[in-house]
C-alpha positions in Angstrom: -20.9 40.1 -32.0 -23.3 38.1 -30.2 -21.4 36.8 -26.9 -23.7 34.1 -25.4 -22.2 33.7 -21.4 -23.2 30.6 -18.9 -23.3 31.6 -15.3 -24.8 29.3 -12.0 -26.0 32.7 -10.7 -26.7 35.6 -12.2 -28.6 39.2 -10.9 -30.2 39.0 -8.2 -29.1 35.6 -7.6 -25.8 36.8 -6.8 -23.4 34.8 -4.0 -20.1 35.4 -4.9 -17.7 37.3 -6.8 -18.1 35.3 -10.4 -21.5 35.9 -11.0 -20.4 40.1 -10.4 -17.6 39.6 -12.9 -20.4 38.3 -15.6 -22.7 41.1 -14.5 -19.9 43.4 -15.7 -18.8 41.9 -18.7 -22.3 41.2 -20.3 -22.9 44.7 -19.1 -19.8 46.3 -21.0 -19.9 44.4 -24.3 -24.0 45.6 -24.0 -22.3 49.3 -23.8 -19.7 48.2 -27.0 -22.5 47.9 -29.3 -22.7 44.1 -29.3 -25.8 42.1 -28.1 -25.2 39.9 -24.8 -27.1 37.0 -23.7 -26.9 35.4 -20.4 -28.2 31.8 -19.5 -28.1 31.4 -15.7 -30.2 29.3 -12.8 -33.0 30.5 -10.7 -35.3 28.9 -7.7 -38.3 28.5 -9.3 -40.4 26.1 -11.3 -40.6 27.1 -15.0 -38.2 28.7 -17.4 -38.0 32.2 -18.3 -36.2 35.4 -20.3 -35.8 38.9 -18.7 -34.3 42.3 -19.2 -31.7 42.7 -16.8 -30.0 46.5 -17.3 -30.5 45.7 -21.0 -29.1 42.1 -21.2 -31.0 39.6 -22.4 -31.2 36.8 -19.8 -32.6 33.2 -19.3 -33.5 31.8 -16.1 -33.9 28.1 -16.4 -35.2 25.8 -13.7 -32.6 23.3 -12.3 -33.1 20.2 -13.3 -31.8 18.3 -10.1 -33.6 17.3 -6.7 -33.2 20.8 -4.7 -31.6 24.0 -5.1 -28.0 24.1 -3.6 -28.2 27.8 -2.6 -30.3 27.3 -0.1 -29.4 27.3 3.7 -31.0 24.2 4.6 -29.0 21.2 5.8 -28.9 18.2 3.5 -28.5 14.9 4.5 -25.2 12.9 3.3 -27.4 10.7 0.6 -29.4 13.6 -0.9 -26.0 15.4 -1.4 -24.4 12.1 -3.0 -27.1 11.7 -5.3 -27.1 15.5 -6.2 -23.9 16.0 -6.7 -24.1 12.6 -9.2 -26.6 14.4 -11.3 -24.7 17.8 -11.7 -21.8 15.5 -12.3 -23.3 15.1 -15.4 -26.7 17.0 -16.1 -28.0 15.8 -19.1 -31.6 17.3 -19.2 -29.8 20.8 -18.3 -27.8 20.1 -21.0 -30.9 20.0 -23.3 -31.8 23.1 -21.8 -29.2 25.0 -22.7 -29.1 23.4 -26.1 -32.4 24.7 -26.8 -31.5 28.3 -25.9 -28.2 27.7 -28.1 -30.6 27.2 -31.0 -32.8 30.1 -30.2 -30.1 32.5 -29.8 -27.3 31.8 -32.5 -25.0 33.2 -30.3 -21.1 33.7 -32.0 -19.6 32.7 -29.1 -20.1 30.9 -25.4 -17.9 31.8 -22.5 -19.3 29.6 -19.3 -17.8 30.2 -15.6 -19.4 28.4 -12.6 -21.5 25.5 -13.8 -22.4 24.1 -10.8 -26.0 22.7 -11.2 -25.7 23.1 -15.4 -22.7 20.5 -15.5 -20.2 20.7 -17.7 -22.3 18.7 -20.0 -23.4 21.6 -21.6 -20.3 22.2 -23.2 -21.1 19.4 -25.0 -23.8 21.3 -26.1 -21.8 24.3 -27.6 -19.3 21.8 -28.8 -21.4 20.0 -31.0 -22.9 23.6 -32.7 -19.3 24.2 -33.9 -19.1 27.1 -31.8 -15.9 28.6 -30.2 -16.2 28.1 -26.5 -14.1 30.2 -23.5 -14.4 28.9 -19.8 -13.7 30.8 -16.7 -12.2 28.9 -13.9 -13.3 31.1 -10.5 -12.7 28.0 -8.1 -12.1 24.5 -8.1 -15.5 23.7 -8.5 -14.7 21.5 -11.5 -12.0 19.5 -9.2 -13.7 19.2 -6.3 -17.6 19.1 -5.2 -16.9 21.6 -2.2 -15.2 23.7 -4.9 -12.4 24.8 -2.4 -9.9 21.6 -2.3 -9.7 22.2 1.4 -10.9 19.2 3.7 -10.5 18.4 7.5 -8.0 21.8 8.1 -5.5 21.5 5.1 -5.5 22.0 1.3 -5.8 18.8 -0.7 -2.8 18.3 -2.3 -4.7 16.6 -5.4 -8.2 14.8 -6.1 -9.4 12.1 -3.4 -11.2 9.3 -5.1 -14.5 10.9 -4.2 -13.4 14.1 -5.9 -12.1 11.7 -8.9 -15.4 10.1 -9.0 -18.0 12.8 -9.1 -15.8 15.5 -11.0 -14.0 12.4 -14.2 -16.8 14.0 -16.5 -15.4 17.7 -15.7 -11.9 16.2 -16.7 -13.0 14.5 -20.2 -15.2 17.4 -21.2 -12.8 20.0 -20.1 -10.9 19.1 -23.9 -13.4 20.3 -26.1 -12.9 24.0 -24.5 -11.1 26.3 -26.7 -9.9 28.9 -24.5 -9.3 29.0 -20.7 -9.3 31.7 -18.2 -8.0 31.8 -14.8 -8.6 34.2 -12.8 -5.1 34.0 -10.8 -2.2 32.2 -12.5 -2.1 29.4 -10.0 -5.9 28.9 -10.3 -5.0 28.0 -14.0 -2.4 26.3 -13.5 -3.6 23.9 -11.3 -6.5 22.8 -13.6 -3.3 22.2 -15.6 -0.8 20.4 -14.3 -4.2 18.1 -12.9 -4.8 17.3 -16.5 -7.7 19.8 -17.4 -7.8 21.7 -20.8 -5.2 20.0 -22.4 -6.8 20.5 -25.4 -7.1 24.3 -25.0 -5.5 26.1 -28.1 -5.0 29.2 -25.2 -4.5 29.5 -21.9 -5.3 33.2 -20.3 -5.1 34.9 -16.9 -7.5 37.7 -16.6 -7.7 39.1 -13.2 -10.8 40.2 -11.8 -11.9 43.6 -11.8 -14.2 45.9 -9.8 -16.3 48.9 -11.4 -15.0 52.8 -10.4 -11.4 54.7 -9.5 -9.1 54.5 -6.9 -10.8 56.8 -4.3 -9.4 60.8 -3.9 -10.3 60.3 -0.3 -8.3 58.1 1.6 -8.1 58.0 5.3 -5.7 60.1 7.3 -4.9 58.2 10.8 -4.9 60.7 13.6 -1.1 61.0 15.3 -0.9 58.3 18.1 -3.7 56.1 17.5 -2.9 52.2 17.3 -2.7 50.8 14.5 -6.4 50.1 13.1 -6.3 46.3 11.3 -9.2 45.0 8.9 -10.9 42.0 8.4 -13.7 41.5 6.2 -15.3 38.4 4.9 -16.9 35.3 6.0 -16.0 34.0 9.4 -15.3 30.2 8.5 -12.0 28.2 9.4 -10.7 28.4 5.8 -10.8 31.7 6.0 -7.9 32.1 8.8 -10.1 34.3 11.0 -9.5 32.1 14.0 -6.1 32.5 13.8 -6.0 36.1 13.4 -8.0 36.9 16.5 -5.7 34.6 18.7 -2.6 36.4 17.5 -4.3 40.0 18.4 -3.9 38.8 22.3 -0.2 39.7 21.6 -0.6 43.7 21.7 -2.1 46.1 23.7 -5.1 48.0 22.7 -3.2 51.0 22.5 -0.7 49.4 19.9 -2.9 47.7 17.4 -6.9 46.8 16.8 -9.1 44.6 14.3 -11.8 45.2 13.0 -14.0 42.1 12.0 -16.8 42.9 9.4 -19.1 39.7 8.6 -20.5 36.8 9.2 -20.3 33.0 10.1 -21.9 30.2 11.5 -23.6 30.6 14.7 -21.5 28.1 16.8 -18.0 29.5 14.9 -18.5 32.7 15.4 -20.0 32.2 19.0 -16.3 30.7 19.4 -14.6 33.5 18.0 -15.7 36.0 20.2 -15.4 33.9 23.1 -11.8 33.9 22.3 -11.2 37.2 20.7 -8.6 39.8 23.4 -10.1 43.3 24.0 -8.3 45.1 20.8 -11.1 43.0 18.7 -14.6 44.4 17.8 -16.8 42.8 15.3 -18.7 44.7 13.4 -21.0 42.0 11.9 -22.6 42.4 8.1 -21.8 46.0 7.1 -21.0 48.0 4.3 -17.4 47.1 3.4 -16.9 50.4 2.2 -17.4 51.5 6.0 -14.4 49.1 7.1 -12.1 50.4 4.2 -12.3 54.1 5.7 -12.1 53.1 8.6 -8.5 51.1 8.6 -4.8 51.2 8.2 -4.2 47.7 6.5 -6.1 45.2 5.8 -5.6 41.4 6.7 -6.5 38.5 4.5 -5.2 34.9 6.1 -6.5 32.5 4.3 -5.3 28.9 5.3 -7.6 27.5 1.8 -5.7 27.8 -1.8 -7.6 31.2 -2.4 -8.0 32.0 -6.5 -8.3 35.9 -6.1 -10.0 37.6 -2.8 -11.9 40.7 -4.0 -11.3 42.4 -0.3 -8.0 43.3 -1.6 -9.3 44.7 -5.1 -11.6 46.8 -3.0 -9.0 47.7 -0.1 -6.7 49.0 -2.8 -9.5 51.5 -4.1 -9.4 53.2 -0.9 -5.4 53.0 -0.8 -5.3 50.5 2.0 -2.5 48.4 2.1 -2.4 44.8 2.7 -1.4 41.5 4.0 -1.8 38.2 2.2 -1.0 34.6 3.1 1.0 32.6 0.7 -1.8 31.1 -0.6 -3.5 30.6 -3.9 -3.6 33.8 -5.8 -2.8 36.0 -3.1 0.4 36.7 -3.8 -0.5 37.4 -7.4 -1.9 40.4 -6.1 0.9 42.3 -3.7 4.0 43.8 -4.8 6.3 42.6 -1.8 7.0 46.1 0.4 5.1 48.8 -1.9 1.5 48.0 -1.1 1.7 45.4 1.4 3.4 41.9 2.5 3.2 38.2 1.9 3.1 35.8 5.2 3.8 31.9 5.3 0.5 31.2 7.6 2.3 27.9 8.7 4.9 29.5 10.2 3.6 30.7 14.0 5.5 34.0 13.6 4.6 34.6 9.7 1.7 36.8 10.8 2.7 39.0 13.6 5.9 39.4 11.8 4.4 40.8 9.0 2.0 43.0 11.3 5.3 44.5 13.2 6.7 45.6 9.9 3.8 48.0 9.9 3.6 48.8 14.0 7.8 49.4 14.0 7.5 52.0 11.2 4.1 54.2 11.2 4.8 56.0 8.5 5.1 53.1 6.3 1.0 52.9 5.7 1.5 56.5 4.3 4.3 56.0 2.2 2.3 52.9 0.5 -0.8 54.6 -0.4 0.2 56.2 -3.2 1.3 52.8 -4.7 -1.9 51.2 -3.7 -3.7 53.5 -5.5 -2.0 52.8 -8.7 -1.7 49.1 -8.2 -5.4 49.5 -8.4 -5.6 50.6 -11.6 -4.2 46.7 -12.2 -7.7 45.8 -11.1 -10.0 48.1 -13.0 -13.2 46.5 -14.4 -12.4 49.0 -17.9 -8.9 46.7 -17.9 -10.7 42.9 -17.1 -13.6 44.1 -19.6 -10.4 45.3 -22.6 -9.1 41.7 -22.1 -12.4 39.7 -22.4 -13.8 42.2 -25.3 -10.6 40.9 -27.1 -10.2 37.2 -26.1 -14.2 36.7 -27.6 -13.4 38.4 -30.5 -10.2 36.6 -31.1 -12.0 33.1 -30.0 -15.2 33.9 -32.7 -12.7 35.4 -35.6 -10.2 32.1 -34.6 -13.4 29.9 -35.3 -14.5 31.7 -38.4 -10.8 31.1 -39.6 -11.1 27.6 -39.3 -14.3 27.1 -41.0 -13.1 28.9 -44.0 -9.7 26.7 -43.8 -11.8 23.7 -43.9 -13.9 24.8 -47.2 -12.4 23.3 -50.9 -10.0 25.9 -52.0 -11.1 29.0 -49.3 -8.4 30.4 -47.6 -8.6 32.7 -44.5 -7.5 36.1 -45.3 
Protein backbone atom coordinates (compact mmCIF):
# COMPACT_ATOMS: atom_id res chain seq x y z
CA UNK A 1 0.00 0.00 0.00
CA UNK A 2 1.10 3.38 -0.86
CA UNK A 3 -0.44 5.77 2.01
CA UNK A 4 0.09 9.31 0.73
CA UNK A 5 -0.44 11.72 4.29
CA UNK A 6 -0.98 15.73 4.29
CA UNK A 7 0.47 17.41 7.29
CA UNK A 8 1.02 21.69 7.89
CA UNK A 9 4.23 20.56 9.59
CA UNK A 10 6.16 17.81 9.50
CA UNK A 11 10.02 16.89 10.92
CA UNK A 12 11.74 19.26 11.94
CA UNK A 13 9.02 21.67 11.52
CA UNK A 14 7.33 20.20 14.44
CA UNK A 15 4.88 22.58 16.85
CA UNK A 16 2.48 20.44 18.25
CA UNK A 17 1.37 17.11 18.91
CA UNK A 18 -0.29 16.32 15.19
CA UNK A 19 2.61 16.61 13.20
CA UNK A 20 4.26 13.78 16.03
CA UNK A 21 1.27 11.54 15.47
CA UNK A 22 2.09 11.64 11.44
CA UNK A 23 5.78 11.26 12.24
CA UNK A 24 4.68 7.98 13.86
CA UNK A 25 2.31 6.68 11.55
CA UNK A 26 4.28 7.25 8.27
CA UNK A 27 7.14 5.85 10.33
CA UNK A 28 5.15 2.52 11.29
CA UNK A 29 3.46 1.73 7.98
CA UNK A 30 7.43 2.47 6.55
CA UNK A 31 8.35 -0.53 9.19
CA UNK A 32 4.93 -2.74 7.69
CA UNK A 33 6.45 -3.01 4.45
CA UNK A 34 4.34 -0.36 2.66
CA UNK A 35 5.82 2.74 1.08
CA UNK A 36 4.77 6.28 2.89
CA UNK A 37 4.77 9.51 1.43
CA UNK A 38 4.40 12.75 3.18
CA UNK A 39 3.53 16.18 1.66
CA UNK A 40 3.96 18.89 4.34
CA UNK A 41 5.04 22.94 4.39
CA UNK A 42 8.36 24.44 5.01
CA UNK A 43 9.87 28.20 5.32
CA UNK A 44 11.61 28.49 2.32
CA UNK A 45 11.43 29.54 -1.26
CA UNK A 46 11.37 26.57 -3.61
CA UNK A 47 9.89 23.04 -3.44
CA UNK A 48 11.57 20.00 -2.47
CA UNK A 49 11.62 15.92 -1.60
CA UNK A 50 13.79 14.46 1.23
CA UNK A 51 14.51 11.35 3.14
CA UNK A 52 13.27 11.65 6.46
CA UNK A 53 14.01 8.22 8.65
CA UNK A 54 13.14 6.56 5.32
CA UNK A 55 9.93 8.36 4.42
CA UNK A 56 9.68 9.95 1.41
CA UNK A 57 8.73 13.61 2.02
CA UNK A 58 7.80 16.87 0.12
CA UNK A 59 8.38 20.21 1.38
CA UNK A 60 6.39 22.66 -0.71
CA UNK A 61 6.67 26.46 -0.34
CA UNK A 62 3.46 28.15 0.91
CA UNK A 63 1.78 29.79 -1.33
CA UNK A 64 0.33 32.72 0.84
CA UNK A 65 1.90 36.22 1.98
CA UNK A 66 4.10 35.00 5.06
CA UNK A 67 4.62 31.99 7.07
CA UNK A 68 2.20 31.71 10.13
CA UNK A 69 4.82 29.90 12.36
CA UNK A 70 6.72 32.58 12.81
CA UNK A 71 6.82 34.71 16.11
CA UNK A 72 6.43 37.95 14.54
CA UNK A 73 3.32 40.12 15.24
CA UNK A 74 1.02 40.62 12.25
CA UNK A 75 -1.00 43.38 11.80
CA UNK A 76 -5.05 42.87 11.81
CA UNK A 77 -5.17 43.38 7.78
CA UNK A 78 -2.28 41.04 6.87
CA UNK A 79 -3.99 38.33 9.07
CA UNK A 80 -7.51 38.99 7.31
CA UNK A 81 -6.14 38.75 4.01
CA UNK A 82 -4.12 35.56 5.00
CA UNK A 83 -6.43 33.83 6.51
CA UNK A 84 -8.79 34.65 3.17
CA UNK A 85 -6.27 32.91 1.10
CA UNK A 86 -5.79 29.66 3.25
CA UNK A 87 -9.51 29.84 3.34
CA UNK A 88 -9.31 28.55 0.13
CA UNK A 89 -5.65 28.05 -1.40
CA UNK A 90 -6.00 27.32 -4.79
CA UNK A 91 -2.37 27.47 -6.07
CA UNK A 92 -1.52 25.05 -2.97
CA UNK A 93 -4.08 23.08 -4.26
CA UNK A 94 -2.17 22.74 -7.61
CA UNK A 95 0.67 21.87 -5.67
CA UNK A 96 -0.47 19.07 -4.11
CA UNK A 97 -2.23 18.04 -7.22
CA UNK A 98 1.01 17.78 -8.97
CA UNK A 99 2.58 15.60 -6.20
CA UNK A 100 -0.75 13.46 -6.38
CA UNK A 101 0.17 12.72 -9.97
CA UNK A 102 3.69 11.99 -9.35
CA UNK A 103 3.18 9.74 -6.56
CA UNK A 104 -0.05 7.46 -7.36
CA UNK A 105 -0.50 7.17 -3.90
CA UNK A 106 -3.65 4.37 -2.88
CA UNK A 107 -4.74 6.47 -0.33
CA UNK A 108 -4.61 10.22 1.30
CA UNK A 109 -5.17 10.80 4.95
CA UNK A 110 -4.70 14.81 5.57
CA UNK A 111 -4.67 16.28 9.37
CA UNK A 112 -3.80 20.02 9.95
CA UNK A 113 -4.23 21.95 6.66
CA UNK A 114 -3.66 25.18 7.84
CA UNK A 115 -1.80 27.00 5.04
CA UNK A 116 -2.67 23.94 2.27
CA UNK A 117 -6.60 24.59 2.68
CA UNK A 118 -8.94 22.26 2.47
CA UNK A 119 -8.90 22.84 -1.21
CA UNK A 120 -6.67 20.23 -1.67
CA UNK A 121 -9.16 17.67 -0.97
CA UNK A 122 -10.52 18.69 -3.89
CA UNK A 123 -7.58 17.64 -5.31
CA UNK A 124 -7.69 13.89 -4.08
CA UNK A 125 -11.36 13.99 -4.72
CA UNK A 126 -11.24 14.52 -8.16
CA UNK A 127 -8.40 11.52 -8.65
CA UNK A 128 -11.04 9.09 -7.35
CA UNK A 129 -9.06 8.38 -4.53
CA UNK A 130 -10.27 7.30 -0.95
CA UNK A 131 -9.53 10.13 1.30
CA UNK A 132 -9.24 9.90 5.52
CA UNK A 133 -8.98 13.30 7.57
CA UNK A 134 -7.75 13.76 10.96
CA UNK A 135 -9.44 16.39 13.02
CA UNK A 136 -6.50 17.49 15.88
CA UNK A 137 -8.33 20.90 16.60
CA UNK A 138 -10.86 23.12 15.45
CA UNK A 139 -8.76 24.59 12.94
CA UNK A 140 -11.32 23.86 10.25
CA UNK A 141 -14.09 25.78 12.56
CA UNK A 142 -12.29 28.45 13.61
CA UNK A 143 -9.17 30.60 12.33
CA UNK A 144 -7.54 30.49 15.94
CA UNK A 145 -8.18 26.77 15.81
CA UNK A 146 -9.19 26.76 19.53
CA UNK A 147 -12.99 28.10 19.62
CA UNK A 148 -12.04 30.03 22.64
CA UNK A 149 -12.32 33.99 22.42
CA UNK A 150 -12.28 36.83 25.11
CA UNK A 151 -12.12 34.04 28.33
CA UNK A 152 -14.93 31.45 27.27
CA UNK A 153 -15.42 28.71 24.74
CA UNK A 154 -17.53 29.65 21.74
CA UNK A 155 -20.45 27.99 21.90
CA UNK A 156 -20.68 27.79 17.95
CA UNK A 157 -19.21 29.73 14.83
CA UNK A 158 -19.26 33.69 14.99
CA UNK A 159 -19.89 35.16 11.62
CA UNK A 160 -16.17 35.78 11.14
CA UNK A 161 -15.49 32.09 11.82
CA UNK A 162 -18.55 31.36 9.38
CA UNK A 163 -16.99 33.56 6.83
CA UNK A 164 -13.42 32.46 6.54
CA UNK A 165 -13.92 28.65 7.49
CA UNK A 166 -17.81 28.10 4.76
CA UNK A 167 -15.24 26.44 2.30
CA UNK A 168 -13.98 23.97 5.16
CA UNK A 169 -17.79 23.19 5.69
CA UNK A 170 -18.73 22.42 1.82
CA UNK A 171 -15.50 20.57 1.12
CA UNK A 172 -15.61 18.65 4.34
CA UNK A 173 -18.38 16.24 2.17
CA UNK A 174 -16.20 14.82 -0.19
CA UNK A 175 -14.04 13.11 2.76
CA UNK A 176 -14.58 9.54 3.10
CA UNK A 177 -13.54 8.73 6.47
CA UNK A 178 -13.13 10.98 9.60
CA UNK A 179 -11.02 10.74 12.61
CA UNK A 180 -11.14 12.40 15.88
CA UNK A 181 -8.86 12.25 17.97
CA UNK A 182 -11.26 12.52 21.21
CA UNK A 183 -14.95 11.63 20.74
CA UNK A 184 -16.09 15.14 21.42
CA UNK A 185 -13.55 16.59 18.99
CA UNK A 186 -15.52 14.52 16.42
CA UNK A 187 -18.52 15.14 17.39
CA UNK A 188 -18.48 18.56 17.35
CA UNK A 189 -17.42 18.90 13.66
CA UNK A 190 -20.72 16.86 13.64
CA UNK A 191 -23.43 18.13 15.15
CA UNK A 192 -21.81 21.73 13.29
CA UNK A 193 -22.61 20.13 10.11
CA UNK A 194 -19.06 18.88 8.90
CA UNK A 195 -18.62 15.39 7.17
CA UNK A 196 -21.95 14.62 6.73
CA UNK A 197 -21.12 12.88 3.82
CA UNK A 198 -18.48 10.65 5.67
CA UNK A 199 -19.36 6.91 4.99
CA UNK A 200 -17.33 6.48 8.67
CA UNK A 201 -16.84 8.22 11.50
CA UNK A 202 -13.67 7.00 13.88
CA UNK A 203 -12.05 7.94 17.14
CA UNK A 204 -8.48 7.05 17.37
CA UNK A 205 -6.71 8.37 20.28
CA UNK A 206 -3.42 9.55 20.10
CA UNK A 207 -0.53 7.61 21.02
CA UNK A 208 3.08 8.10 22.27
CA UNK A 209 6.10 5.69 21.25
CA UNK A 210 7.59 3.25 24.33
CA UNK A 211 6.10 1.37 27.74
CA UNK A 212 4.82 2.35 30.77
CA UNK A 213 8.10 3.06 32.77
CA UNK A 214 9.41 0.10 35.54
CA UNK A 215 10.58 3.08 37.38
CA UNK A 216 8.15 5.10 38.98
CA UNK A 217 8.78 7.49 41.67
CA UNK A 218 8.57 6.55 45.33
CA UNK A 219 7.60 9.85 47.54
CA UNK A 220 9.61 9.99 50.65
CA UNK A 221 7.26 9.59 54.03
CA UNK A 222 6.14 13.11 55.01
CA UNK A 223 6.91 15.22 52.14
CA UNK A 224 3.86 17.50 50.73
CA UNK A 225 2.34 16.56 48.23
CA UNK A 226 4.48 17.37 44.93
CA UNK A 227 1.71 18.83 42.05
CA UNK A 228 2.76 19.14 38.20
CA UNK A 229 2.12 21.36 35.65
CA UNK A 230 3.52 21.25 32.29
CA UNK A 231 2.66 23.13 29.15
CA UNK A 232 2.30 26.41 27.82
CA UNK A 233 1.60 29.24 30.28
CA UNK A 234 -1.37 31.01 28.35
CA UNK A 235 -4.93 31.89 29.80
CA UNK A 236 -6.57 28.93 28.00
CA UNK A 237 -4.60 26.86 29.48
CA UNK A 238 -5.94 27.45 33.29
CA UNK A 239 -2.50 28.08 34.65
CA UNK A 240 -3.62 31.36 36.23
CA UNK A 241 -6.06 29.76 38.08
CA UNK A 242 -4.02 26.99 39.34
CA UNK A 243 -1.38 29.17 40.87
CA UNK A 244 -4.05 31.38 42.71
CA UNK A 245 -5.61 28.33 44.25
CA UNK A 246 -1.96 27.00 45.53
CA UNK A 247 -2.21 30.22 48.13
CA UNK A 248 -4.70 27.89 49.93
CA UNK A 249 -1.98 25.31 51.55
CA UNK A 250 1.11 25.53 53.28
CA UNK A 251 4.29 24.58 51.78
CA UNK A 252 4.54 21.77 53.95
CA UNK A 253 1.10 20.39 52.63
CA UNK A 254 1.23 20.66 48.93
CA UNK A 255 3.70 22.20 45.97
CA UNK A 256 3.58 22.83 42.06
CA UNK A 257 5.73 22.56 39.88
CA UNK A 258 5.42 24.74 36.69
CA UNK A 259 7.50 23.42 33.58
CA UNK A 260 7.19 25.92 30.38
CA UNK A 261 6.70 28.68 28.88
CA UNK A 262 4.50 31.84 28.06
CA UNK A 263 4.38 35.27 27.03
CA UNK A 264 6.66 37.58 28.65
CA UNK A 265 3.99 39.90 30.23
CA UNK A 266 1.69 36.60 31.20
CA UNK A 267 4.12 34.93 32.73
CA UNK A 268 5.76 38.04 34.32
CA UNK A 269 2.09 38.10 35.97
CA UNK A 270 2.10 34.73 37.06
CA UNK A 271 4.92 34.85 39.12
CA UNK A 272 4.07 37.96 40.56
CA UNK A 273 1.11 36.28 41.85
CA UNK A 274 2.23 32.76 42.46
CA UNK A 275 2.35 31.88 46.87
CA UNK A 276 5.64 30.34 48.00
CA UNK A 277 4.65 26.47 47.37
CA UNK A 278 5.10 27.48 43.51
CA UNK A 279 8.46 27.11 41.53
CA UNK A 280 8.67 27.29 37.90
CA UNK A 281 10.91 25.39 36.30
CA UNK A 282 10.71 27.09 32.83
CA UNK A 283 11.45 24.90 29.34
CA UNK A 284 12.69 21.57 30.59
CA UNK A 285 12.65 18.14 29.82
CA UNK A 286 9.08 16.92 30.75
CA UNK A 287 10.43 13.73 31.49
CA UNK A 288 12.30 15.60 34.53
CA UNK A 289 8.80 16.90 35.89
CA UNK A 290 7.13 13.37 35.51
CA UNK A 291 9.79 11.86 38.06
CA UNK A 292 9.65 14.29 39.91
CA UNK A 293 5.70 14.50 41.00
CA UNK A 294 2.80 12.91 42.72
CA UNK A 295 -0.08 14.02 40.18
CA UNK A 296 -0.23 15.95 37.64
CA UNK A 297 -2.69 18.92 36.95
CA UNK A 298 -4.19 19.74 33.61
CA UNK A 299 -6.99 22.81 33.91
CA UNK A 300 -7.82 23.77 30.88
CA UNK A 301 -10.56 26.49 30.74
CA UNK A 302 -10.44 25.92 26.32
CA UNK A 303 -12.52 22.73 24.83
CA UNK A 304 -9.17 20.62 24.86
CA UNK A 305 -9.31 17.65 22.01
CA UNK A 306 -6.63 15.28 23.80
CA UNK A 307 -3.62 16.87 26.02
CA UNK A 308 -0.59 14.65 25.47
CA UNK A 309 0.83 15.69 29.20
CA UNK A 310 -1.56 13.05 30.41
CA UNK A 311 -0.46 10.28 27.73
CA UNK A 312 3.04 10.96 28.95
CA UNK A 313 2.20 11.38 32.82
CA UNK A 314 0.58 7.94 32.70
CA UNK A 315 3.98 6.36 31.28
CA UNK A 316 5.54 7.26 34.40
CA UNK A 317 2.39 6.08 36.55
CA UNK A 318 1.47 9.60 37.59
CA UNK A 319 -1.99 10.13 38.19
CA UNK A 320 -4.00 12.97 37.19
CA UNK A 321 -6.50 15.72 37.19
CA UNK A 322 -8.56 16.94 34.31
CA UNK A 323 -11.10 19.73 33.81
CA UNK A 324 -14.31 18.84 32.27
CA UNK A 325 -13.35 19.96 29.25
CA UNK A 326 -12.99 18.75 25.64
CA UNK A 327 -11.47 15.42 25.60
CA UNK A 328 -10.22 15.35 28.91
CA UNK A 329 -12.42 13.36 30.46
CA UNK A 330 -12.10 10.80 27.63
CA UNK A 331 -8.90 10.09 29.14
CA UNK A 332 -9.47 9.35 33.15
CA UNK A 333 -11.21 6.59 34.65
CA UNK A 334 -13.07 8.58 37.58
CA UNK A 335 -11.05 7.44 41.03
CA UNK A 336 -8.54 4.72 39.51
CA UNK A 337 -6.05 6.95 37.82
CA UNK A 338 -7.13 10.28 38.67
CA UNK A 339 -10.28 12.85 38.88
CA UNK A 340 -12.47 15.09 36.71
CA UNK A 341 -13.14 18.83 38.03
CA UNK A 342 -15.92 21.34 36.86
CA UNK A 343 -13.31 24.43 36.43
CA UNK A 344 -16.34 26.74 36.78
CA UNK A 345 -17.13 25.71 39.98
CA UNK A 346 -14.59 27.88 42.58
CA UNK A 347 -14.17 24.70 44.73
CA UNK A 348 -13.95 22.11 41.64
CA UNK A 349 -10.21 22.23 41.82
CA UNK A 350 -9.07 22.26 45.37
CA UNK A 351 -11.71 19.70 45.89
CA UNK A 352 -10.31 17.49 43.69
CA UNK A 353 -6.66 18.20 45.03
CA UNK A 354 -7.87 17.34 48.80
CA UNK A 355 -9.10 13.94 47.63
CA UNK A 356 -5.37 13.31 47.11
CA UNK A 357 -3.84 15.47 50.31
CA UNK A 358 -6.77 13.67 52.80
CA UNK A 359 -5.61 10.10 51.70
CA UNK A 360 -1.69 9.86 50.82
CA UNK A 361 -1.73 6.62 50.04
CA UNK A 362 -4.16 7.06 47.30
CA UNK A 363 -1.26 8.17 44.59
CA UNK A 364 0.16 4.68 45.39
CA UNK A 365 -2.72 2.71 45.13
CA UNK A 366 -3.41 4.35 41.55
CA UNK A 367 -0.15 3.68 39.99
CA UNK A 368 -0.62 0.41 39.14
CA UNK A 369 -3.75 1.42 37.15
CA UNK A 370 -2.04 4.32 35.48
CA UNK A 371 0.35 2.08 34.19
CA UNK A 372 -2.16 -0.05 32.47
CA UNK A 373 -4.46 2.70 31.38
CA UNK A 374 -1.34 3.57 29.41
CA UNK A 375 -1.27 0.87 27.52
CA UNK A 376 -4.79 2.66 26.12
CA UNK A 377 -2.36 5.18 24.70
CA UNK A 378 0.40 3.15 23.10
CA UNK A 379 1.64 4.41 19.70
CA UNK A 380 1.71 0.14 18.61
CA UNK A 381 -2.32 0.52 19.51
CA UNK A 382 -3.02 4.29 17.48
CA UNK A 383 -0.58 2.78 14.65
CA UNK A 384 -2.99 -1.03 14.65
CA UNK A 385 -6.06 1.27 14.21
CA UNK A 386 -4.72 3.60 11.37
CA UNK A 387 -2.85 0.48 9.56
CA UNK A 388 -6.43 -0.89 9.38
CA UNK A 389 -8.75 2.17 8.77
CA UNK A 390 -6.25 2.89 5.32
CA UNK A 391 -6.52 -0.46 4.33
CA UNK A 392 -10.21 -0.73 4.81
CA UNK A 393 -10.60 3.04 3.15
CA UNK A 394 -8.22 1.84 -0.18
CA UNK A 395 -9.99 -1.90 -0.34
CA UNK A 396 -13.61 0.15 0.29
CA UNK A 397 -12.58 2.35 -2.83
CA UNK A 398 -11.33 -0.56 -4.98
CA UNK A 399 -14.82 -2.25 -4.06
CA UNK A 400 -16.55 0.53 -5.51
CA UNK A 401 -14.70 0.83 -8.66
CA UNK A 402 -15.28 -2.72 -9.50
CA UNK A 403 -19.15 -2.25 -8.48
CA UNK A 404 -19.31 0.43 -10.92
CA UNK A 405 -17.79 -1.76 -13.99
CA UNK A 406 -20.62 -3.61 -16.56
CA UNK A 407 -21.16 -6.91 -14.95
CA UNK A 408 -17.91 -6.94 -12.18
CA UNK A 409 -18.88 -7.69 -8.99
CA UNK A 410 -16.64 -7.21 -5.79
CA UNK A 411 -15.69 -10.43 -4.32
Amino acid sequence: MKPLFISSLYHPNQVGGAEKVVLIIAESMLQHGHTPVVVTMHDGPADHIADVGGVKVRYMALRNIYWPYAPTQRRAVSKALWHGVDSCNLPMARAVARALDAEKPDVVNTHNLTGFSCAVWSAVKSRGLPLVHTLHDYSLMCPRTSMYKAGRNCRGQCTTCAFYKSPAKRLSQEVDHVVGVSRFTLDRHLAAGYFRSARQTHVIHNGLPGLPSALVRQAPPGQPLQLGYVGQLTPQKGIAQLIRQMGRWRDGQCELRVAGRGAADDEAQLRAEAPENVRFLGFIDPQEVYRAIDVLVVPSLWEEPLATTVLEAYLHGVPVIVSRRGGLPEMVDEGRTGFVYEPLEADGLPLAIDRFLRDRRLVEDMRPLVLEKSRDFLADRMQANYLRLLSEARQAAADNELARQPGRRPA
